[in-house]
C-alpha positions in Angstrom: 3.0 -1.4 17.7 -0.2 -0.5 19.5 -3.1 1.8 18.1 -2.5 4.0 20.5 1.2 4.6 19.6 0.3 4.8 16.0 -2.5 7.3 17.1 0.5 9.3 18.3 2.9 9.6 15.8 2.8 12.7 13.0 4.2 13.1 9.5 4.4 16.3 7.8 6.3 17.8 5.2 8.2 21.4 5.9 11.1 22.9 3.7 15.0 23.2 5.4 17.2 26.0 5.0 18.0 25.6 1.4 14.2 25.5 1.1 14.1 21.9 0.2 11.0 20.0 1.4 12.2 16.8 3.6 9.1 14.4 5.4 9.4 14.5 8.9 8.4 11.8 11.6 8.0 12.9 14.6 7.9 10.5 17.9 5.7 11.2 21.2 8.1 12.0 24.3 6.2 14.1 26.7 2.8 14.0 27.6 2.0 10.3 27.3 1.4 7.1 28.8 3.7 4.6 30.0 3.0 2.4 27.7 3.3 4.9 24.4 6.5 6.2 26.1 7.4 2.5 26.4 7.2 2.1 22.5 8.7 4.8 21.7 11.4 3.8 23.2 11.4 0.3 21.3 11.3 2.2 17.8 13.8 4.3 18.8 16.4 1.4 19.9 15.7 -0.8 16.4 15.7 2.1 14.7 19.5 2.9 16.0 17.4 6.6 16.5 18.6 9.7 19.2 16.2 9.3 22.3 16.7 12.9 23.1 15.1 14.1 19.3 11.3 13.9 18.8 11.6 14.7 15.0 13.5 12.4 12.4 13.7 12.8 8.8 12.6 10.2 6.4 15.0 9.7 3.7 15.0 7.1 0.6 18.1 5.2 1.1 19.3 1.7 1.8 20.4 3.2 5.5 20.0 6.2 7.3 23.0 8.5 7.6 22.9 9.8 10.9 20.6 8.9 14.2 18.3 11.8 12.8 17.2 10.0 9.9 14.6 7.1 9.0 15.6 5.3 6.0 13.1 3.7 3.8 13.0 2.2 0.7 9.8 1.5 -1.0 8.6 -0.6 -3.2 7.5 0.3 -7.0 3.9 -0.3 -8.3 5.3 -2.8 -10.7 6.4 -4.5 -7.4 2.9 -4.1 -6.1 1.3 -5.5 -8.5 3.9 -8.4 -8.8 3.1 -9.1 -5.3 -0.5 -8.9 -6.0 -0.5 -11.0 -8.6 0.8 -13.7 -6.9 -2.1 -13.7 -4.4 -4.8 -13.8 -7.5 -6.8 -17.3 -7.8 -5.9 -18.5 -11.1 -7.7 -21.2 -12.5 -6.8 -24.6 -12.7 -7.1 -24.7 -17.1 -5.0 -21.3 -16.9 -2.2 -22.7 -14.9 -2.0 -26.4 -17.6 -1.9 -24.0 -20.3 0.6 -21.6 -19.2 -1.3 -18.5 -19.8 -0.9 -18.0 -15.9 2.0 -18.2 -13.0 -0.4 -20.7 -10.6 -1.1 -17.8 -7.4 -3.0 -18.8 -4.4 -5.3 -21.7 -3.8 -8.7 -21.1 -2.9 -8.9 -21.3 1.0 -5.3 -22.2 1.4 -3.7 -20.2 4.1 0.3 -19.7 4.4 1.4 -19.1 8.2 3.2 -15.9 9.1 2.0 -14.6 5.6 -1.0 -12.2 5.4 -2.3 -11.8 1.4 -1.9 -7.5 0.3 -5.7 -8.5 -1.7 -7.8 -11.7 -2.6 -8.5 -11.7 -6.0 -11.1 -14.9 -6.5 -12.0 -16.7 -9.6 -15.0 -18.8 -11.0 -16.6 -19.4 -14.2 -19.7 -17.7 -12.3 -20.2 -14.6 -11.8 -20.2 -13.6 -7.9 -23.3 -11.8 -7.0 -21.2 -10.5 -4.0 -18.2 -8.5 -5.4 -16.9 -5.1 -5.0 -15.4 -5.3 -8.1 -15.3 -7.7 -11.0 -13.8 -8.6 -14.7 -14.4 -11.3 -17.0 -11.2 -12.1 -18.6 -10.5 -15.6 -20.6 -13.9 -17.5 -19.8 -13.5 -16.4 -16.1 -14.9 -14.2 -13.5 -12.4 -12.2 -11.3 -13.0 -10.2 -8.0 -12.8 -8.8 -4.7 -15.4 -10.2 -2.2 -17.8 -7.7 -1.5 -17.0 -8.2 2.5 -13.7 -8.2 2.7 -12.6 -5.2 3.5 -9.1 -5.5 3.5 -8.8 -6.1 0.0 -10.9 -3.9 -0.8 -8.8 -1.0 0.9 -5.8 -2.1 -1.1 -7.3 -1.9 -4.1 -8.7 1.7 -3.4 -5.3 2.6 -2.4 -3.7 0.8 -5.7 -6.3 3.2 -7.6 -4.9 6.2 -5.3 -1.1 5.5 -6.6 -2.2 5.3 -9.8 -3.6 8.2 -9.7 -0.9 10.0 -7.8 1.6 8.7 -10.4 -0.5 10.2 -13.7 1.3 13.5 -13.9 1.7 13.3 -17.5 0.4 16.3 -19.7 -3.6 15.7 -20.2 -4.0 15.8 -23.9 -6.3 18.3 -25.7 -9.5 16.0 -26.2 -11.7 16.1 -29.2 -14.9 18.8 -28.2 -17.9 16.5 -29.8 -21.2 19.4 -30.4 -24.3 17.9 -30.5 -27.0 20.2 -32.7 -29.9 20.8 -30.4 -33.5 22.6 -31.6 
């Protein structure tokens, strides 16, 4: 899918009839290029979708239930993470202990498979992180230049933060006597 397809497509929330709020995807038909109108045709045809309807519903199922409807099925943060984990650098002494599932090797690459986040891992401290821990005689972090990993993790932070709807607790007021 182009940039310039993507560039094209919307997503918005409105409420139906019963004043229920459904997410909308809507696909460019007039007014475009070749090439846009091109794939939009593509999505439309593997996505079994109507060619003569510009807005489709996105529904959380297994499969859509009409030619209206985009089904997708997401994964949980638990999943995330699981997935995330599996990319992290463990150390070597971690791995023979069994304190850690082995994840990536530094520098290997996998074909077809691009990592969500690098999470490196040295008994030194990098002096070029974005963000680090020390956790079991280790350092742990995301290179300060690489910016996809660093996206994800802001991201991560945003579903977290999303998914805190709990009820904030009354905190303890501390008064501090001043003259």
């Amino acid at each position: 899918m182009t940039s310039s397809f993507r560039a094209q497509l919307r997503l918005y929330v409105k409420k139906d009839a019963g004043k229920l709020e459904a997410t909308v995807l809507v696909l460019p038909s007039q007014n475009i290029t070749p090439e846009i109108q091109a794939a939009s045709a593509e999505v439309r045809r593997l996505l079994r979708l109507r060619p003569d309807v510009t807005e489709f519903t996105l529904v959380s199922a297994p499969l859509p239930s009409s030619d209206t409807e985009v089904a997708v099925l997401t994964r949980s943060i638990i999943g995330l993470l699981q997935n995330m984990a599996a990319e992290v650098e463990v150390p070597p002494e971690h791995s023979a202990r069994h304190v850690a599932v082995p994840g990536l090797e530094a520098g290997r690459t996998v074909p077809g498979v691009v990592p969500i986040i690098r999470i490196h891992s040295a008994k030194e401290k990098s002096t070029e992180s974005f963000v680090n821990i020390y956790y079991r005689d280790t350092w742990f972090w995301i290179d300060d230049s690489d910016l996809v990993s660093k996206r994800a993790f802001a991201q991560l932070m945003q579903l977290f933060t999303m998914t805190d709807t709990g009820p904030r607790a009354n905190l303890p007021v501390v008064t501090i006597p001043s003259r």
